[in-house]
C-alpha positions in Angstrom: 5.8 30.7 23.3 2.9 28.8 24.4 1.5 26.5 21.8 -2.0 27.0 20.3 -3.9 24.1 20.0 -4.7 23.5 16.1 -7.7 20.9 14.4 -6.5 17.4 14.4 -7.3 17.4 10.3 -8.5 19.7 7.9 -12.1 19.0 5.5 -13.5 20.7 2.4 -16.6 19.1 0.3 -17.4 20.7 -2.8 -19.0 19.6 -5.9 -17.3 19.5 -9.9 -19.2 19.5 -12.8 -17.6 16.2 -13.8 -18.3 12.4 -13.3 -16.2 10.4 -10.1 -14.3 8.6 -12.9 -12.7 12.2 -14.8 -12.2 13.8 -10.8 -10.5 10.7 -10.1 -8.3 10.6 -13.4 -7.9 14.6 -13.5 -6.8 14.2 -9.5 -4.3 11.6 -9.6 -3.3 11.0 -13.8 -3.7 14.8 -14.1 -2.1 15.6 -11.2 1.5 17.1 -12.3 -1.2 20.0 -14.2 -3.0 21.4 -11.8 -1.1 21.2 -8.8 0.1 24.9 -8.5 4.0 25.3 -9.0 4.2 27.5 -5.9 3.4 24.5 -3.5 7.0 22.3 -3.5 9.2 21.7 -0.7 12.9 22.2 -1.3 15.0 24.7 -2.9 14.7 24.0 -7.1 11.5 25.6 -8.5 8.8 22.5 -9.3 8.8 21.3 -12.8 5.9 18.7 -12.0 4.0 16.4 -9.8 3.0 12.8 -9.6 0.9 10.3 -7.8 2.0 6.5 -9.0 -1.0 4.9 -9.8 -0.9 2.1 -7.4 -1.0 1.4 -3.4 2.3 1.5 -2.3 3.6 4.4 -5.1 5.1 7.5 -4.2 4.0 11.1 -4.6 6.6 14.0 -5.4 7.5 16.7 -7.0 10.0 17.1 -10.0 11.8 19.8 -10.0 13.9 22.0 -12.0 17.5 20.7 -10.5 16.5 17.1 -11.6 15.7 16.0 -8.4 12.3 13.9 -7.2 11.5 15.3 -3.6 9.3 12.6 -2.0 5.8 13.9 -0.1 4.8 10.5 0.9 3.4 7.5 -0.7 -0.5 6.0 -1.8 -2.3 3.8 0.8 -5.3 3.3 -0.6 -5.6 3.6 -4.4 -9.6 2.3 -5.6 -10.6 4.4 -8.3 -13.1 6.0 -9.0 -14.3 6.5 -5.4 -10.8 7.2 -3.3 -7.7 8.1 -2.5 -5.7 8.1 0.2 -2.1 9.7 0.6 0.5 9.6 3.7 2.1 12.9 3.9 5.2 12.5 5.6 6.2 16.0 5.2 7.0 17.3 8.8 6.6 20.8 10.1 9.5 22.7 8.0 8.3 20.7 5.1 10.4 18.4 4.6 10.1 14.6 4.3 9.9 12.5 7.5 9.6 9.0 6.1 8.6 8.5 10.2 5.7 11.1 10.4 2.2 10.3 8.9 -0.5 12.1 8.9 -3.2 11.4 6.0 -4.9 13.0 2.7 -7.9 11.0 2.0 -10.3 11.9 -0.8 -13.3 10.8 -2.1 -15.3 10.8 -5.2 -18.8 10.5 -5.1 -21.3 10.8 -7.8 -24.5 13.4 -6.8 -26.6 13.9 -10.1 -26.0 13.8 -13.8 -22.3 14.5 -14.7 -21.2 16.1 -10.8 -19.2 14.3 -8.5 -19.4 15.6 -4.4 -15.5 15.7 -3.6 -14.9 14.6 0.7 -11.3 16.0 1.3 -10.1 15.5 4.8 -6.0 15.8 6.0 -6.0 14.1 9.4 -3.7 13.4 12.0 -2.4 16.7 11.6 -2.1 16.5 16.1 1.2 14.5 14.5 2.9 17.4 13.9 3.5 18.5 17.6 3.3 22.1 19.3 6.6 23.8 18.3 6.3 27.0 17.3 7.1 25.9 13.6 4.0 23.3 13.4 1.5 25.6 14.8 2.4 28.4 12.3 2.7 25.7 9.5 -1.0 24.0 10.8 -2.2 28.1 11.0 -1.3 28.1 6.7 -2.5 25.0 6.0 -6.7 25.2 5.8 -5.4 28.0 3.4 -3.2 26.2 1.2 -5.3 23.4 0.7 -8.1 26.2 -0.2 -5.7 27.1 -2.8 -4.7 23.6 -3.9 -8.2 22.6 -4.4 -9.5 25.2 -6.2 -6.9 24.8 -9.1 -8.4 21.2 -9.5 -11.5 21.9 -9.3 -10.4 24.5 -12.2 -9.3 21.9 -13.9 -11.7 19.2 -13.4 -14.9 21.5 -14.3 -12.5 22.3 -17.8 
């Protein structure tokens, strides 16, 4: 099969009815409930998610065998304006403390109570041209469609 090509990171801006410090606290403290239950890597149903509060935390998923599954950890943690994750989940999904690629997001107030959100998944060229990453990279604009819209559900609440 010859590999397609595929963007070197995905981008969405969209706007919340809330201020950059609730997106920021609903996004990361808030995390585990809105992050939809159908996005987990791994075998066991997820129970929950979490971003450590800190550079140099972890983010993962709880899930129903007991076990933490690692996504990657925080590289940049200065609230209210940003965040930035490493997703070291490879192609297949599963966690390749080796492979980076990046979910940076920023809060920026815009007017009275709304916040412009800047999401941007980069280095997504990381992933390589196997037939596995390009369908993977071909799901992904999708998925973080998804992803995004449950928190801005629940940060317009």
């Amino acid at each position: 099969m010859n590999a397609t090509i595929q963007p070197a990171a995905i981008r969405k801006t969209f706007t919340l009815r809330a201020t950059p410090e609730r997106a920021f606290q609903v996004f990361t403290a808030g995390f585990g409930g809105w992050w939809p239950r159908t996005h987990y890597v791994g075998d066991s149903p997820l129970t929950g998610a979490v971003i450590e509060p800190r550079a140099g935390g972890r983010w993962y998923g709880e899930h129903e065998d007991g076990v933490e599954r690692l996504w990657g950890d925080v590289l940049t943690w200065d609230p209210p304006g940003r965040l930035v994750l490493a997703w070291r989940l490879n192609a297949e999904f599963a966690y390749d403390p080796a492979l980076l690629t990046e979910v940076d997001v920023r809060f920026t107030a815009v007017g009275d109570g709304e916040t412009r959100v800047d999401f941007e998944h980069r280095g997504l060229e990381r992933f390589g041209d196997s037939e596995a990453a390009v369908r993977t990279l071909g799901m992904m604009d999708g998925g973080w469609g998804l992803i995004l819209d449950s928190f801005t559900s629940a940060a317009n609440a």
